[in-house]
Phi, psi and omega in degrees: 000147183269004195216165128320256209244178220185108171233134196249136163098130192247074187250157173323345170283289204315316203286336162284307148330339194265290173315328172300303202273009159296297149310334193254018147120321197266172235233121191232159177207135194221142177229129170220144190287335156239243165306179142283131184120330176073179166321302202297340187244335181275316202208012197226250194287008173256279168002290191301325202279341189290323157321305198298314221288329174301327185274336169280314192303319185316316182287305178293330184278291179297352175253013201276332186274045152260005174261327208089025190239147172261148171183137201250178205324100141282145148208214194187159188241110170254054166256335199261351175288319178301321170301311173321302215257009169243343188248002168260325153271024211232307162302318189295316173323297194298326151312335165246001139258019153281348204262323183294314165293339156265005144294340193042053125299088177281117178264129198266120151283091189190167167284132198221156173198148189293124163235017182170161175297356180214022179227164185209150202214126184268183208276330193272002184071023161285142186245150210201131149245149187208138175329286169257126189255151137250146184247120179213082181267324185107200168212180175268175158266182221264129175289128181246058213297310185315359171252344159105025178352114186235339174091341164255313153268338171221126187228166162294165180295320174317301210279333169310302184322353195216026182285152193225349200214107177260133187314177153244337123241140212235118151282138189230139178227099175128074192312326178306230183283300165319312147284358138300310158312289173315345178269344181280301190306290174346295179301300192282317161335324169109035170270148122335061197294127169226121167257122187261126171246106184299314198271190178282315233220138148300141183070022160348322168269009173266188173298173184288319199271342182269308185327302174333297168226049162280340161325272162320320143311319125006270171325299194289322178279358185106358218240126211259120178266115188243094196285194178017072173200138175246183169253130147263015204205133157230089171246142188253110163273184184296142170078054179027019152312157165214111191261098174258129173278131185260141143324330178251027151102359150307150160219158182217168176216155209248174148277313186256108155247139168267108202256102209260014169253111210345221227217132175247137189283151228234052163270017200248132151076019147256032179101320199285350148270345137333306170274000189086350191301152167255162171228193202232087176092000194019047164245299176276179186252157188244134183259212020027146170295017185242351186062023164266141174273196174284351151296076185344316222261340176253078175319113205228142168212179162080196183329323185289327176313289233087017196267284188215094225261086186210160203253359197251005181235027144274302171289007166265349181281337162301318164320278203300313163334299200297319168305303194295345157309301164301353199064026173225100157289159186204133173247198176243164135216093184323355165278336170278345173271100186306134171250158158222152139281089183222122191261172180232121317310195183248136140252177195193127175221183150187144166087198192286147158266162201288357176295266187004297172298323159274342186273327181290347177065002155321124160301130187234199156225187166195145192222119190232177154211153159286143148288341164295354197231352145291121189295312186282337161315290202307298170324307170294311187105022173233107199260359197290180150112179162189151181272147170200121188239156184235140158212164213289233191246358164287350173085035191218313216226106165308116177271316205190116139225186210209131160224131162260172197032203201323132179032051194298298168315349151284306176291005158253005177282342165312310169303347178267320179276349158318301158313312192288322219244334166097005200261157210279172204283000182272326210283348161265341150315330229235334181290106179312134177258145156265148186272158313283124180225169183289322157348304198261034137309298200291288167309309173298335183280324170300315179313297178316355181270322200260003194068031149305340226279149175284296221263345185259169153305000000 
């Protein structure tokens, strides 16, 4: 064999996985057609956010005179925010392809595909034999072409990412994670927001209570919601109208539509029905708790599972690949892996939402605290929000939890090492929190599973 192991796609699974298995010694080799980095670092989780801290300070900078500071014609370039955000990513890049190269790692820029159980075949006709493949292919945003996608007047998450010019109304089609980060980005920016939804709730795959009440946040910024309503008709008129058709027999006409439903998997033209692999639901490729397919020797992680279409639970399934290569198996447990949202405020969640838990007939508990009832929140001004732990019914082994507001995403990792680790909800009782931090949110919503909490009824 010329390689150990051999990975097509340097998306956050492939390119941690290359790396991993670089330090442990084997002689790897990776190819992806475009940068290093994947969606999550190119068009997806850097980007958006190298966006949002403009778009979060622009809100604190509009909100300063509730600090006491004044402050006159404010305004903003977003031509100098997309530089800004091209230029964080453009550094990153170049950093992880130095981190590949001082792995002595060879990296192919080309198009790759399984031609054997032990071969991968470029777009140029090189051929790589490899011990072991990881398939780290990703996913796409999902062609929705019945909208009349143009790339210019109805666009992608992609094409968002590089707008020089804000509508002044913006149709959003698709109410999840993606079209909420953009209606947040958007909403500060001075666009007119409309979300188009199928289902009840915005944010469907969080609790119901968190959806709620990222709802109302909405509601308070302007930003116009059409729930259970689909689109039917997307026509681009003259002078860039976009005349959009409702189920429910309205029409309106946007400057802009974005089309945020959701993300299709890269499973096409890259060998796996050639080769027989199977797949799951003949959407994903289907794995093992090792991310092996039914080819032993042949590893599928990231987006293509279906598992958790998140870039920090590719890389751990990259992770997890590589050990078992190695021969220190590891598995995951995806119920222990935290998602975020981030939105104004951030959610954060991990483990069941509390619908779940009642429709499944689990017995629970449920324990919350406000951020309104927190001093360092109240300091910042950002008081929205709330901690929510779900635990069985002894109150000790955490089933679920959920947060809105400030640095949600950071404050849910205590819950998670709780969750992951099996450990009772006292051993973070019993842990001293500092005063004043956002920190005793979390502690106190554990209290509150037992009626303790100091500061709520």
């Amino acid at each position: 064999m010329n390689y150990d192991l051999g990975v097509i796609g340097a998306g956050p699974g492939g390119y941690a996985a290359a790396i991993r298995a670089a330090a442990l010694g084997m002689k790897v080799i990776l190819f992806e057609k475009e940068k290093p980095g994947g969606t999550c670092l190119n068009w997806g989780c850097i980007p958006t956010k190298a966006i949002l801290s403009s778009t979060d300070l622009l809100a604190r900078i509009r909100k300063s005179t509730e600090f006491g500071i004044e402050v006159e014609g404010v305004s903003f370039s977003l031509e100098k925010i997309i530089r800004r955000k091209d230029e964080i990513v453009s550094g990153l890049v170049d950093g992880l392809e130095k981190l590949i190269k001082n792995r002595k790692i060879e990296y192919v820029n080309e198009f790759a595909v399984l031609t054997g159980s032990n071969q991968i075949t470029t777009d140029s006709g090189r051929e790589v034999t490899a011990e072991n493949i990881i398939l780290a292919t990703g996913s796409e945003p999902l062609d929705l072409s019945c909208f009349s996608i143009d790339g210019i007047n109805v666009i992608t998450s992609n094409e968002a990412l590089s707008m020089t010019v804000i509508p002044e109304k913006f149709l959003i089609i698709g109410g999840g994670v993606v079209g909420c980060e953009f209606a947040g980005i958007f909403s500060e920016l001075g666009s007119q927001i409309t979300i188009v939804e199928m289902l009840e709730n915005l944010l469907p795959a969080e609790d119901v209570q968190v959806s709620r009440s990222i709802q109302a946040a909405f509601r308070k910024k302007g930003i116009n919601t059409k729930l259970k309503t689909s689109v039917s008709e997307v026509r681009i008129l003259e002078r860039s109208k976009i005349l959009v058709k409702f189920s429910n027999g309205a029409e309106e006409c946007f400057d802009k539509v974005l089309c945020a439903g959701g993300r299709s998997v890269n499973i096409k033209g890259n060998g796996i029905e050639a080769m027989g692999i199977e797949l799951e639901n003949d959407k994903y490729i289907k794995i093992n708790k090792f991310m092996q397919t039914n080819i032993p020797n042949i590893y599928a992680i990231g987006d293509i599972t279906g598992k958790m279409m998140l870039a920090h639970t590719a890389t751990a399934q990259g992770l997890c690949a590589v050990s078992h290569i190695a021969g220190h198996p590891e598995t995951l447990d995806y119920s222990s892996i935290p998602s975020a949202v981030f939105t104004s405020p951030e959610i954060a969640s991990v483990g069941a939402r509390e619908q779940d838990l009642k429709s499944s007939g689990i017995p629970y508990r449920t324990g919350r605290f406000s951020f309104a009832a927190n001093g360092k929140a109240r300091g910042l001004g950002e008081t929205d929000g709330f901690v929510k732990i779900l635990t069985d019914m002894s109150g000790e082994k955490v089933l679920g939890a959920h947060i809105v507001g400030p640095h949600a995403s950071d404050l849910i990792q205590e819950l998670v090492i709780v969750k992951r680790n099996g450990f009772s909800l006292h051993s973070l009782i019993k842990s001293v929190h500092s005063h004043p931090t956002l920190s005793e949110c979390v502690l106190e919503a554990a209290e509150s599973i037992f009626g303790m909490s100091i500061h709520s009824l």
